[in-house]
N, C-alpha and C positions, 0 to 999 in steps of 0.2 A: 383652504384646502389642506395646509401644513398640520392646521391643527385637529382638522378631521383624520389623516392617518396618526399623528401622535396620539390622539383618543382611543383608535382600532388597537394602537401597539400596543397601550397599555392597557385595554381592557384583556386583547390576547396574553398578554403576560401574566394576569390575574388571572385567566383558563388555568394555565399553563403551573401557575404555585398551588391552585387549591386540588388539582389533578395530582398531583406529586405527593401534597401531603397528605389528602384523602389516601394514597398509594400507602401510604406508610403507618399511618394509623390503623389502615383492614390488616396488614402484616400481622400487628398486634392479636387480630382473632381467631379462633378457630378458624383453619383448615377445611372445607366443603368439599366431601368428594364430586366427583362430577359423574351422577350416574340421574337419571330423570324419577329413578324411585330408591330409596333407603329401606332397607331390610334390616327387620328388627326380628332376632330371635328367641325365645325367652323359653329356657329349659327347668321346668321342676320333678323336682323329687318327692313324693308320695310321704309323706311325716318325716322330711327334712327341712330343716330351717336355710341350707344352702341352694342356691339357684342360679343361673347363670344368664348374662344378658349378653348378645354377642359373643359368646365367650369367656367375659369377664367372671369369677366367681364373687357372689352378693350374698349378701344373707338379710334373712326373713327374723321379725320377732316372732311368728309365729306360724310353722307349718301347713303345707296342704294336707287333707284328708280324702279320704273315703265316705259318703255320708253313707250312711243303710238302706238307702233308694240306691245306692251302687254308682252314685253320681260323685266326680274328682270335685270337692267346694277348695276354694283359693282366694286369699286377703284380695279385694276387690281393687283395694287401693295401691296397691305395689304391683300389680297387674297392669290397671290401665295407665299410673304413671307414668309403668316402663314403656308402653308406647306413646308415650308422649300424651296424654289426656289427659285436663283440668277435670279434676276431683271433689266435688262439693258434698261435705254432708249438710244436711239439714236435720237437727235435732228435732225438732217439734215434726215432723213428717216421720220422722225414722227410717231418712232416704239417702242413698247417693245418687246424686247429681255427674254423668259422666258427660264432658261433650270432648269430641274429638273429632277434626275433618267435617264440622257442619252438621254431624251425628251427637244426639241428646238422647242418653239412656237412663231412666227412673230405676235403681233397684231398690225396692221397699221392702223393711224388714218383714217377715211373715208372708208378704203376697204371690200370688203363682206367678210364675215367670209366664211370658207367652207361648204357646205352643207346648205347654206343660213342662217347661226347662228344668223346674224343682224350683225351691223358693229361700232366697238370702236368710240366713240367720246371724245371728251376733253369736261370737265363740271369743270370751278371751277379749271382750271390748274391740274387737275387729270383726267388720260386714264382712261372710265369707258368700262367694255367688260362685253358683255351676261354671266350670271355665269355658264348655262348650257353651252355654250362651252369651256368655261377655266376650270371648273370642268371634263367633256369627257376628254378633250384634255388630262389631267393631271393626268387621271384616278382614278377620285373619283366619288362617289356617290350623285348626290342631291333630298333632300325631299324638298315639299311644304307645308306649312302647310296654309291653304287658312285663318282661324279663326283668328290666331295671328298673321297672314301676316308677317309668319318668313321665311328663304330659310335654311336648314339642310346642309352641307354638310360634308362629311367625306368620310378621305382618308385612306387607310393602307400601310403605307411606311418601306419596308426591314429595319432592327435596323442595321446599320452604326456606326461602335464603332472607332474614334480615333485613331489616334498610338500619343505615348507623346513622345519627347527625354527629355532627360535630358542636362544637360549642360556638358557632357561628350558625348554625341550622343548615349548612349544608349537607345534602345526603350523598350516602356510597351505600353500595351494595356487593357482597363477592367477597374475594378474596387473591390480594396478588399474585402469591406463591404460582407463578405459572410456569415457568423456564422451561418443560416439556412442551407445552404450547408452543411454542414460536420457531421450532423444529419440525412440527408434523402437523399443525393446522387443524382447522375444527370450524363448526356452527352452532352457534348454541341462541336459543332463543328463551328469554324470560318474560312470564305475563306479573303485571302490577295487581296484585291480591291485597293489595290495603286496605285494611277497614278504618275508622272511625277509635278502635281501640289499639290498635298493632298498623304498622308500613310493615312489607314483605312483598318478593318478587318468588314465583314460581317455574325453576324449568321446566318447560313443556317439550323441549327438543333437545339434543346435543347427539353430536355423532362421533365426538372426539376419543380420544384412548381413555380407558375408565380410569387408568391412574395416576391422572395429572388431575388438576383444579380449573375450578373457574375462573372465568376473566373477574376482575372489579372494573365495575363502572357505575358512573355516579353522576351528577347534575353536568358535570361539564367535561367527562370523557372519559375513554375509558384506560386502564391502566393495568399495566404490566412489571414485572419484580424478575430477570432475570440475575438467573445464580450461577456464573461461567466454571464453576468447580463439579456441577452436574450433568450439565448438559454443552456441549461443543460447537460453537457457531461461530461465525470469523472476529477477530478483535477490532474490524473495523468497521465502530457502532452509525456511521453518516451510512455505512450499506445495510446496517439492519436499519435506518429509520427510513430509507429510502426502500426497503422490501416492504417496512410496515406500511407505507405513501403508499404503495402500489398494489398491496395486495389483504389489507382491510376494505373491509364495507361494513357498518353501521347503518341500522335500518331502527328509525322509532317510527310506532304507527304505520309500518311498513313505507316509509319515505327515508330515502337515502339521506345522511346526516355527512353533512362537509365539516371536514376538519382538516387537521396535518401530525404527523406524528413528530415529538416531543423528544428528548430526553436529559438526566441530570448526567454531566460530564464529569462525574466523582464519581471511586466506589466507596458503600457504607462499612460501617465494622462487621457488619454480616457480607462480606463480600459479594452483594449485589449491587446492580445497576437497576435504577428504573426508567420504565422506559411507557410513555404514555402516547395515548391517539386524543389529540383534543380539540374538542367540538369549539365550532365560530360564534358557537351562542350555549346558553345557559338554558337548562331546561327544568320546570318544576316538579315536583315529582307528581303532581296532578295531573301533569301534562302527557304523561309516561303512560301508554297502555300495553303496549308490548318494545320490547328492543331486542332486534338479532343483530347478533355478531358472529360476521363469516370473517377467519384469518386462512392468509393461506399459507404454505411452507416459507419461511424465512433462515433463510441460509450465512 
């Protein structure tokens, strides 16, 4: 009997270390905003090599035009990369290959587009294609603006979050940076979109304030990065792990997941605390087909 709890203890305490360091290793990542679609906007200028993506100013080797059918042609390929799509030419075809979002688009040099779009050429050793069809195609929107002879376009793309391993093969997902979280509460549900060539989880829900981040969680719980220089909560952390006891729910497969919240009684050189919920068992990431996480106000 003695040494059935000493085997629970210590396997709970193995939760409880790879919870914390998984916590610390996603720190390391980019930042996720927490909004259920990502806006991507990408502004060009009519025979300017500069362009802008979000805002950001980029530049082009090689300008947009005007063709003489009256149609804006634009590098195929600094177009779709910017929205995040794999790019494949194939030489012997004289094609690019676009896929994005499950969408496969052929543009072949000389052939009509569909619906009579106008038809890809080579300029300059760059495939230029009509933007109004590679924007349709790829389901985004495009403005004209006729005065600054710019083309708008913008996409909103489902938020695609990683899975990381570790060098032990455990996975996380997310990112800690939460410390707004845990003052104002949220649900966020993620679906498991892994295939075969890429792991990835999908949010499909979130109701929280668009400008905080998402929760991390990974095979064995989930975890939390408060930063007391940001955000104001009492300094006494047995009341934040007892608000976290009482007022988390973890749901995989829509089945409530038992755990206890966690945390390190150190702060780091980044003067946070972490602070984790972690699960009585270990879960593979096979095993995973949705997970919500409802937290409530923790004061």
């Amino acid at each position: 009997m003695q040494l059935r709890k000493v085997g629970k203890t210590v396997m709970h305490s193995l939760i409880i270390i790879m919870l914390i360091v998984g916590l610390y290793v996603q720190t390391a990542q980019a930042a996720i905003q927490a909004t259920t679609n990502a806006s991507v906007t990408i502004i060009l200028t009519i025979d300017s090599k500069t362009y802008s993506k979000n805002g950001e100013n980029l530049s082009l080797d090689i300008p947009p035009y005007i063709s003489q059918d009256n149609r804006t042609m634009v590098p195929i390929r600094f177009i779709a990369e910017g929205f995040g799509a794999k790019v494949t030419w194939v030489d012997t075809q004289k094609t690019d290959i676009i896929e994005l979002n499950n969408k496969i688009i052929n543009c072949k040099v000389g052939e009509t587009l569909p619906d009579n779009m106008g038809t890809p050429v080579i300029k300059n050793d760059r495939l230029f294609v009509p933007i109004r069809y590679i924007a349709t195609s790829l389901g985004a929107d495009v403005n004209w603006d006729a005065k600054e002879r710019k083309v708008i376009i913008t996409m909103n793309q489902p938020v695609i979050i990683p899975v990381y391993r570790s060098d032990y093969g455990q996975w996380g997902c997310g990112t800690s940076d939460v410390t707004g979280l845990l003052d104002k509460g949220f649900t966020a549900i993620f679906k498991n979109v892994s295939t075969d060539k890429s792991e990835a989880f999908q949010l499909i829900e979130y109701n929280g304030d668009d400008s905080f981040y998402l929760p991390y969680f990974s095979e064995s719980g989930i975890g939390f990065q408060y930063f007391p220089d940001r955000v104001k909560i009492t300094n006494d952390f047995q009341k934040v792990l007892d608000d976290l006891n009482h007022s988390i729910r973890v749901y995989i497969n829509d089945k409530l997941v038992t755990g206890t919240a966690r945390s390190e009684d150190h702060s780091h050189k980044d003067n946070s605390y972490a602070f984790g919920f972690a699960f009585n068992r270990i879960y593979l990431l096979s095993e995973v087909d949705t997970i919500r996480i409802e937290l409530g106000i923790v004061k």
